[in-house]
Each structure stands twice: as structure tokens, then as C-alpha cells.
N, C-alpha and C positions, 0 to 999 in steps of 0.2 A: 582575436577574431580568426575564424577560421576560413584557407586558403582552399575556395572552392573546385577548383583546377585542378590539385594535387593528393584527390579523393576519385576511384572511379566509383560511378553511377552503379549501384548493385539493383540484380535482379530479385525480381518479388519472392523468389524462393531463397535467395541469399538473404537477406530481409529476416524472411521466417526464421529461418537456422537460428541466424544470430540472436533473434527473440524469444525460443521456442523456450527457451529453457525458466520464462517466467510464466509459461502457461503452470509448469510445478512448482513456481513461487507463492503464484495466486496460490492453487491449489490447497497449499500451505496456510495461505493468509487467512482463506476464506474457513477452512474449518476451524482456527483459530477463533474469527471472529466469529463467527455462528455461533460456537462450541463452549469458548471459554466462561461466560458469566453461566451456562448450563452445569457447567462441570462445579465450577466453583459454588452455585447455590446446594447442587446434589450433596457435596462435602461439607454443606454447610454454612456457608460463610449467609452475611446477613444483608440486607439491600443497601444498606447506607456504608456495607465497607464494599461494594462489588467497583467501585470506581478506583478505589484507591490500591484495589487487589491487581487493578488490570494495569497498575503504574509500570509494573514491569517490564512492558512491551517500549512504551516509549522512552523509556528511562536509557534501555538497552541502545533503542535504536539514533540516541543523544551521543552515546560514548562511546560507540561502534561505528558509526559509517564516516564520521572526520577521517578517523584514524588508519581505516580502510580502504577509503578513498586516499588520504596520504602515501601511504604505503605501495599502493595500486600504482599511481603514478611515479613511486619511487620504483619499480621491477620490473625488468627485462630478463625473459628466458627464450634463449633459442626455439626451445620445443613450447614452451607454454604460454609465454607472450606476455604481457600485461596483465588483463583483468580474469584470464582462464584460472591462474593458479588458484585465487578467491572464489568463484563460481564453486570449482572444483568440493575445496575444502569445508566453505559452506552448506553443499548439498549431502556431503557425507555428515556433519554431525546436526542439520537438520533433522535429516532422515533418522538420527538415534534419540533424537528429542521429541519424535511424533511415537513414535512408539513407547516411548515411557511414560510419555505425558496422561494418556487417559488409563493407566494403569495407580496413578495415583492411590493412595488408602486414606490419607489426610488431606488438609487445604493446605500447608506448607511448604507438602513435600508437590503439591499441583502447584504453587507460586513458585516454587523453584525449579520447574520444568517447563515453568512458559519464558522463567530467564533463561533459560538453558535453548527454547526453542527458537526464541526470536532473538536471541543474539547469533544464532546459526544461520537463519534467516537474513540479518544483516549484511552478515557477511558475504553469502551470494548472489542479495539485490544490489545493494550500492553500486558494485563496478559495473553493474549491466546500465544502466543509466550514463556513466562515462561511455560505456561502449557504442552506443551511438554517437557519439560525439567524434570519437577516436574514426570511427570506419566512415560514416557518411559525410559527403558534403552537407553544406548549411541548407543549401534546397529539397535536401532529401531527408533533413533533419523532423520536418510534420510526418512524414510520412515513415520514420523508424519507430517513433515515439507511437503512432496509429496502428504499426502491426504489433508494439508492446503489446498496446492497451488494447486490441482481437485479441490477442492468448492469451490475456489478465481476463477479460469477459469469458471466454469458453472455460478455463479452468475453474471459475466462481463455478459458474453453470453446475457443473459435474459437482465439484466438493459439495455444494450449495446440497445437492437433491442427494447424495451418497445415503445419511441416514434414513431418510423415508425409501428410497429402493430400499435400503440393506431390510428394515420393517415389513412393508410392504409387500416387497417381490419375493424374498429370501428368506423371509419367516425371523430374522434375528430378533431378539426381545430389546425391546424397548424401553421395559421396569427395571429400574433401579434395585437388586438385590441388597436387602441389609444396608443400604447405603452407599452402596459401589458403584459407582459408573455403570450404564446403560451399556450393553455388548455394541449396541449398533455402533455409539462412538468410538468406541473403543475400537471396534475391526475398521470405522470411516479412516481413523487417523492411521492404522496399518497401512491401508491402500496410499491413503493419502503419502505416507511419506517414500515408500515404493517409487510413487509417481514423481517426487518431489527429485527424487535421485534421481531417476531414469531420464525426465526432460531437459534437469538443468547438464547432465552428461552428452545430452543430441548435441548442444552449443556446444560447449568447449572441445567435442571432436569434430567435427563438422566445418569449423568458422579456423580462420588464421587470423592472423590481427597484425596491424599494419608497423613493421617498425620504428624507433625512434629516426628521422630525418640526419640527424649527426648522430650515431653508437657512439662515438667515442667522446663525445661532448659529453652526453649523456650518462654514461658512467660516469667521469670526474666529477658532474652535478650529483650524482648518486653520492659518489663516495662522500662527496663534502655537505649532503644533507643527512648522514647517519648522526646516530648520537639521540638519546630519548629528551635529555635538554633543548637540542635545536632541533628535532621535530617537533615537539611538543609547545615551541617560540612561534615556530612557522606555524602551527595548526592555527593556535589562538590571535595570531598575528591577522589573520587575513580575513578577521571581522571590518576593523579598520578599512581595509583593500576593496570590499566589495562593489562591483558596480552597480551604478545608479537603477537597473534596471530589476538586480538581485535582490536589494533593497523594499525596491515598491512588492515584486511581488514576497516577499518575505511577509509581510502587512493582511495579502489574501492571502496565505497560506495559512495564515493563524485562526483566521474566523474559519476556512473551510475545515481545518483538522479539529476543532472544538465539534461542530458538528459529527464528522464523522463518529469520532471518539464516542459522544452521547451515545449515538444509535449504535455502535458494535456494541457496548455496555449495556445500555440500556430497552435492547427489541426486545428480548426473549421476556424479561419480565414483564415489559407491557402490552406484548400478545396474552401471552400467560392469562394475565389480568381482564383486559378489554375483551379477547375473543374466548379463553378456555375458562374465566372465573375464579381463578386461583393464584393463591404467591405462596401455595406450599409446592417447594421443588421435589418434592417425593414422591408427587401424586401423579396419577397418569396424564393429565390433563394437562398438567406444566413439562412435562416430557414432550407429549404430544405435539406443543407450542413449542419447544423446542425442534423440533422436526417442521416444524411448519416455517418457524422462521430460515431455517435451511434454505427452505423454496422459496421464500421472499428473497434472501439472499444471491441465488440462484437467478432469479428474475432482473432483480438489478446488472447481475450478469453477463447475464444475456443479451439485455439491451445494452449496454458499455458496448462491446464485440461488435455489433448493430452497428451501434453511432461512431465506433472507430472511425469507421473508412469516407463516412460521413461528413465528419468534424473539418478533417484538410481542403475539403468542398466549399463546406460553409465558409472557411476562410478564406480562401483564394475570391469569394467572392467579394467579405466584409474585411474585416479582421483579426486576428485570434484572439487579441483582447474583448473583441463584442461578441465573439463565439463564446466564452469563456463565462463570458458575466451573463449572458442568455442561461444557459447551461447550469451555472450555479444558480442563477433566480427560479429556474423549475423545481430545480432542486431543493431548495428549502423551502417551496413551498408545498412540497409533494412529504417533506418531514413533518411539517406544521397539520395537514389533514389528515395524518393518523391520529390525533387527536379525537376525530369525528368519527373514526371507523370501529364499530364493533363487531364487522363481519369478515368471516375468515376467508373468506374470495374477495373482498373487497381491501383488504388488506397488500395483496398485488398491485394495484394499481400504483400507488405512493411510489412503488418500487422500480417502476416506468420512469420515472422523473429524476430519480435519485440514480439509476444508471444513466440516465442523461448527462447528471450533474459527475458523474465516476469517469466516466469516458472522455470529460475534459478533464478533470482532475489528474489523468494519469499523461496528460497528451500538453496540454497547450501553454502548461507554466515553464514544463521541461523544454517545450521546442522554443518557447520563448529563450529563457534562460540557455540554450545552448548557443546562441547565435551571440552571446553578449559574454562568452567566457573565453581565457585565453587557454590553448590547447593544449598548450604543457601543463598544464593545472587544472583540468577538465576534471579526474575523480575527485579528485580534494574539494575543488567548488560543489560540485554535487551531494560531497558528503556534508560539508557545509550548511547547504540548502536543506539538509537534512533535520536541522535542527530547530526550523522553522517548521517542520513536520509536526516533530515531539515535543516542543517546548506547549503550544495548545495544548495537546494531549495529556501532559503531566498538570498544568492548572486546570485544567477541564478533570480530570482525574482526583485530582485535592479540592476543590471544589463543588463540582455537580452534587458528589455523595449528602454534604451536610445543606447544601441549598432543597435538593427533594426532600431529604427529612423532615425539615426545619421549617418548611417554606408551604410545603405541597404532600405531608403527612404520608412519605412515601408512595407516591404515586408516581412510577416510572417513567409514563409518559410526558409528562414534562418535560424531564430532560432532552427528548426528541424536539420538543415546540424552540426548548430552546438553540439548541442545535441548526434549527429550520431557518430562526432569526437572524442568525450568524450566517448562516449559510447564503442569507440573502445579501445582508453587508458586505458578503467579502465577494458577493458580485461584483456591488456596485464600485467598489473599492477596484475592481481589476479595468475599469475605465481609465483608471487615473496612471497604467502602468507603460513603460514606455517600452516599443518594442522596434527592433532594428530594422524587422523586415517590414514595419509600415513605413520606416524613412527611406529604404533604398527603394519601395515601390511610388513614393512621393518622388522621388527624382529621378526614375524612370519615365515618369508622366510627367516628369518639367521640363 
């Protein structure tokens, strides 16, 4: 548990700093998820392998952020602290994997560019998730995790609309040449990874971080947990270890990331489909729908950013667990009425509900889960937690593809309905989680 005394209260621009640097995460994330099943159809790949194409992203983010998070908590530098060194080194080969990614000529040499980008990505999301933990007391912990999830919404926002500005406003071409990647993404994901470098570098110069309590303890634990056999004891060790509260929410994390997964996979072809009439990725019209989805993207965004500052409201008032499950129950229901939408403005809407449901997603398991971890172990449990991220996402991935086939004669949106299902289970499922800071307001009131 962490000792709230021996953390000071930071101001709202200390806050920002420390956060700023996953407005260029997002940034990253969201043209990723906008982008990728676009790119991957452009090069060809077919609808019933686009789920098992996108394994890549959570497969990475399964056997990178334990180990990242381990490591994080194992390293003390003078000048660079804890989680900076990772932030740092992240954002540099990020930034080299947004750039090559839509430069692709094949779909191999694009599946090994999105392993290349989202294990770079790994690496300088994980420890920002410790980082609050490490700098904030427990009562400022809603309220870190809330100015993530504002610069997680703003950077959607922008990456989200990039390709329709670059079209649009700037004249970039939007048709796929001979089969090539679309310029607009191609130059989206230049800016994008610019940006990706430039935010996450404001945090790690800007922010110090707070030292280990005993250095010299602390070394001798370092020295005595090297070795890749007893890291590797210790990583898998501490499934066993986890507390009761790690547990439950590990359960909603499963149904909410099967959901998400569908829809980053599966929007663009079932706009494509539903609003522009087409599943050929070469025509203008599923380009088009690719850029559209952007702004749906965008909008979900937008509203996350919105309901940030919101969410710690709601709570202080109910609980985080009934904010949570509120929040997700809009949310899958706002997946489930795409079904019924064939109109391209009407398609927004949905997107209302689902940053609803993003804005607790990135806010109220973590602030939960912070209050119920021990400190010295802070990145490690996080990366940990991580795992209940991509474990959905890789069965939802090996799955969805042959259930649409098989089931719903490729018809994309399905996948979203079913996503919406889950998405509503793993509300009701976040009632049943137990959270610390409803016990110690129970015996503040007793």
C-alpha cells in the first residue's frame, strides 16, 4: 500500500508534464488503430485473416510490458531515474517504426512493422502507468490516471482527423497508386511519429522522479535480482502473488479488450460496407471510409478528454466501480447500434458512448489497481496487468476472423455486436470488484 504522507500533492501542471508525454502515445495508438486493418486490406490481405494479422500488437504488448515493467523497477540513475530511461528509448524507436510502417510494398514486410512499432510503443507506455503510482499519493492517484486519459482523448482527436485534413485541406491524395499506401497515411504517420518523439521527450525532461526511500537497500535488492533465470522466476512468479482486487479486475478487462480489439479491426470494413457500399480496399469509396473512420475515431476522442475530469466527480460521489460499469454499459451498447446505422453522420453518434466507455477504460481499473499494489513492485504489477490487456485481444484475434466467416458470411459488423456484448458483461462484471478506497470511505463514515 502506498504511504500517503510521504508523496507531495503536485500541481495541475506537474500533473500535465508527467502525463504529456502519452498525448504522443495515443497519438501513435490511434493511427495505428484507425490505419492498420486500412493498410493491411490496401496490400491485400483478405477479411477473415485481418484479425489474426493484427495478433501482432497484442502478442508484443504480452512479452514486453512484464518485462519492462520488471526491469523499470529494477533501475536507478542519478540523472535519469526510474521509468525516464524506458519513456526515452521507446519514443526513439517508435518514432522509426511510424515512418516505415506505411512505406510498406508487401503485407509481411506491414506485419513486421507493426511488430516493430508496437513493441516500441510498449516500451514507453508501460512505465508511464507505474509513474503515477511512483510520484502521487493514493488520493491523487484518480486524478493522474484522469489527466492520462485528457491527453490520451486530445491526441486521438488530432491523429483521428490527420487523414481527412492532410485530403481535405492540403490537397494530399487519398488513392492508392498501383497498390501503395494512400500519401495521406503515409505523411499522417510521418507527423504522427514526430509528435510521438517530441511529447514523450516534454516528460522525461521536465518531471524528476522521486528516489528509492533506502539507495543502498535498493541496490543490494538490484544486485541480487539480476540474472535472466531469476527474473524470469520472479516475473512468472507473481501470477500466484496477485491481490484479490488484481484478480477481479483482470475478469473486466478481458471482456472490455475483446470488444475494443473487434472494433479497431473491424470499423473500417464495416463503414466501408454499411455507409460507402464496398469491401474492395482499392476503390475510393473504402479509402474514403477509411478517413471517415479516423473522425469516428477522433470523436470517441474527444469525448474520453471530455469525461476525464468528469469520471473523479462521478466518483467521489458513487464509486469507481459504478462509474466503471455505467461507462462500460454505454459503451457496448453504443458498439451494438452500429449495427442499425447506414448513415455517415449517424455513425458519430455510437462514438459518443464508446469514448465514454475509453475514458473509464484508461482511468478507473488503474486508479483502482494502484491503491491495492505494493510500491516496490508498482511497474512489474502494471506490466503484469498487462496481460489481461492482450490475452482478450490475441483470442478475440484467433477467433473473431473464422466466427465472421463461418458464421455471418463476412459481414464485419458483427464483430462489433459482438464486442458491444462483452463490453456490457465486463460492466456488470466490475460490480463484483473490490476496491480499497470504498473500504476506507466506509470507515471514515463509521
Amino acid at each position: 500500500m502506498h504511504i500517503s504522507s510521504s508523496k507531495p500533492r503536485l500541481t495541475f501542471w506537474q500533473l500535465w508534464n508527467m502525463s504529456f508525454g502519452f498525448f504522443g502515445i495515443q497519438f501513435g495508438f490511434t493511427l495505428q488503430n484507425a490505419n492498420t486493418s486500412r493498410i493491411f486490406s490496401t496490400l491485400g490481405a483478405e477479411m477473415g485473416d485481418l484479425s489474426v494479422l493484427w495478433l501482432a500488437a497484442p502478442l508484443t504488448g504480452m512479452l514486453v510490458q512484464p518485462v519492462i515493467g520488471y526491469l523499470s523497477d529494477n533501475t536507478w540513475h542519478e540523472f535519469w531515474g526510474r521509468r525516464r530511461p524506458f519513456f526515452f528509448a521507446g519514443a526513439i524507436l517508435a518514432a522509426m517504426a511510424m515512418f516505415l510502417l506505411p512505406n510498406s510494398s508487401v503485407l509481411w514486410i506491414a506485419v513486421a512493422f507493426l511488430w516493430m512499432m508496437d513493441t516500441a510503443i510498449n516500451i514507453s507506455m508501460e512505465p508511464f502507468r507505474a509513474f503515477v503510482g511512483d510520484k502521487l499519493a493514493s488520493e491523487q492517484h484518480t486524478a493522474g490516471f484522469a489527466m492520462q486519459t485528457f491527453l490520451i482523448g486530445c491526441g486521438g482527436v488530432i491523429a483521428g482527423l490527420l487523414p481527412t485534413i492532410l485530403t481535405d485541406y492540403l490537397g494530399v491524395s487519398n488513392v492508392p497508386v498501383n497498390g501503395a499506401i494512400p500519401d495521406t497515411v503515409r505523411y499522417a504517420f510521418y507527423i504522427g511519429g514526430s509528435v510521438f518523439a517530441a511529447s514523450v521527450m516534454w516528460t522525461v525532461f521536465t518531471c524528476k522522479e522521486i528516489p528509492p526511500a533506502d539507495l543502498e537497500k535498493f541496490k543490494q535488492e538490484r544486485k541480487a535480482n539480476q540474472g535472466f533465470f531469476k527474473a524470469l522466476v520472479e516475473i512468472l512468479s507473481g501470477f500466484a502473488k496477485m491481490p484479490k482486487t488484481m484478480v477481479q479486475l483482470a475478469l473486466v478487462q478481458f471482456f472490455t479488450w475483446v470488444a475494443f480489439f473487434a472494433m479497431w479491426v473491424y470499423t473500417t470494413p464495416s463503414v466501408a460496407a454499411l455507409v460507402f457500399n464496398t469491401a474492395d480496399a482499392q476503390s475510393p469509396g473504402y479509402q474514403e471510409g477509411g478517413n471517415w473512420v479516423g473522425i469516428m475515431f477522433a470523436v470517441y476522442g474527444g469525448v474520453s478528454a471530455l469525461a476525464a475530469f468528469l469520471l473523479p466527480v462521478l466518483a467521489r460521489m458513487s464509486s469507481r466501480k459504478f462509474v466503471h460499469m455505467l461507462c462500460l454499459v454505454i459503451g457496448g451498447v453504443s458498439l451494438v447500434s452500429m449495427f442499425l446505422i447506414t448513415s455517415k453522420s449517424m455513425m458519430l453518434l455510437p462514438m459518443v458512448g464508446v469514448g465514454i466507455a475509453w475514458a473509464s477504460v484508461l482511468t478507473m481499473p488503474y486508479a483502482i489497481l494502484a491503491g491495492a499494489l505494493p510500491a516496490n513492485k508498482m511497474g512489474y504489477y502494471m506490466g503484469l496487468f498487462n496481460f489481461f490487456v492482450v490475452i482478450p485481444q490475441i483470442i478475440a484475434g484467433a477467433v473473431l476472423g473464422p466466427v465472421i466467416k463461418n458464421f455471418f458470411h463476412n459481414q464485419s459488423v458483427y464483430a462489433l455486436v459482438i464486442g458491444g456484448v462483452c463490453m456490457i458483461g465486463a460492466g456488470l462484471l466490475s460490480l463484483l470488484v473490490k476496491d480499497d478506497a470504498d473500504t476506507a470511505r466506509t470507515a471514515v463514515m463509521n
